[in-house]
C-alpha positions as CSV (number, residue, x, y, z in Angstrom):
1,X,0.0,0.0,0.0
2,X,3.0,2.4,0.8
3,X,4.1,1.7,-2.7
4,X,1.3,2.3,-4.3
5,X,0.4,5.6,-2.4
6,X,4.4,6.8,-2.7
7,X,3.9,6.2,-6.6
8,X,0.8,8.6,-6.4
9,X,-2.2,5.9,-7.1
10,X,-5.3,6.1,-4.8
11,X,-6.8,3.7,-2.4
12,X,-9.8,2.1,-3.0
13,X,-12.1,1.3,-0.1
14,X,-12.2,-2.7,-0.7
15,X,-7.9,-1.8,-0.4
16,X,-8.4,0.0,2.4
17,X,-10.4,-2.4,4.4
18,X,-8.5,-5.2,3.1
19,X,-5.2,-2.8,4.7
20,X,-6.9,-2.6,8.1
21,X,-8.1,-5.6,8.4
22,X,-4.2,-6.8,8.3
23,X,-3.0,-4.4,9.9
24,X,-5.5,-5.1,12.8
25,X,-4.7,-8.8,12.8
26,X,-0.9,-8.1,13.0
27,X,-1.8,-5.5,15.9
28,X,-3.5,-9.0,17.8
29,X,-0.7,-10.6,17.2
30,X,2.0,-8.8,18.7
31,X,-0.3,-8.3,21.7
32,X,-0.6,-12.0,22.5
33,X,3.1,-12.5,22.0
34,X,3.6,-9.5,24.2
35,X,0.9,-10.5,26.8
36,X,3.1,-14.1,26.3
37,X,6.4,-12.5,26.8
38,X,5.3,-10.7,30.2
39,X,4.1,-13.7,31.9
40,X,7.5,-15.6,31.1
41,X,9.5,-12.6,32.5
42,X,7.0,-12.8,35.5
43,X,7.6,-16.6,35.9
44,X,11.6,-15.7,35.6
45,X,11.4,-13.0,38.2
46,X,9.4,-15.3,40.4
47,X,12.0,-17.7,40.2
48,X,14.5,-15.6,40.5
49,X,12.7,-14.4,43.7
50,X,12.6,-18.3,45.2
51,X,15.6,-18.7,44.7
52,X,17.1,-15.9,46.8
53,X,15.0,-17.0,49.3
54,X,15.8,-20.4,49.2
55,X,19.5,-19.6,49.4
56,X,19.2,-17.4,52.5
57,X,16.9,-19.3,54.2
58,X,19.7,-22.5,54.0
59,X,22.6,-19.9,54.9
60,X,20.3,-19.0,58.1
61,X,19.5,-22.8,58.7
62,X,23.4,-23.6,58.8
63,X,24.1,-20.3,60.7
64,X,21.0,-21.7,63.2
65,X,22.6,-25.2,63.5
66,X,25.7,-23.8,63.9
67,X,24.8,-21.9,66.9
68,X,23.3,-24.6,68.3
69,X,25.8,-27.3,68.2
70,X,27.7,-24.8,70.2
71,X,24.9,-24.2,72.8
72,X,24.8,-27.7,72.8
73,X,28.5,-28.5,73.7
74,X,28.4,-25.9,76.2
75,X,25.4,-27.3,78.0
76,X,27.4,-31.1,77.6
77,X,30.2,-29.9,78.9
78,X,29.0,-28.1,82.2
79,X,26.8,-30.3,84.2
80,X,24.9,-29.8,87.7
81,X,27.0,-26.5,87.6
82,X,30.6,-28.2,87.4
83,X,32.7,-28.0,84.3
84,X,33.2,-31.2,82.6
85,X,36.0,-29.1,80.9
């Protein structure tokens, strides 16, 4: 259609509706691959998310268990208030 309107011919009204028509479907188109494209980069970020938390949640566990094996050996090794030491 650019062609034809660059090359100074006129648009009929069948070519013109025929031109919308595409145009519109192409419009529907890129929507649903752009509605498509947002939810995958919402899934990745939700991922991304879980994961973070997963990681610090297990670096808090091992800091926890950590801190109580040594509350542990401190209670084993003082007992009825001598030190088994």
């Amino acid at each position: 259609m650019q062609s034809l309107l660059q090359n100074g011919g006129k648009i009929t009204p069948k070519q013109w509706k025929a031109e919308t028509q595409s145009l519109q479907s192409e419009y529907d188109s890129i929507g649903r691959e752009q509605t498509k494209t947002a939810t995958e980069l919402a899934y990745a970020e939700v991922i991304s998310y879980n994961k973070k938390n997963l990681e610090r949640e297990l670096q808090n566990e091992s800091f926890r268990t950590r801190a109580d094996s040594r509350t542990d050996n401190k209670t084993k090794l003082s007992v009825g208030g001598r030190n088994l030491m």
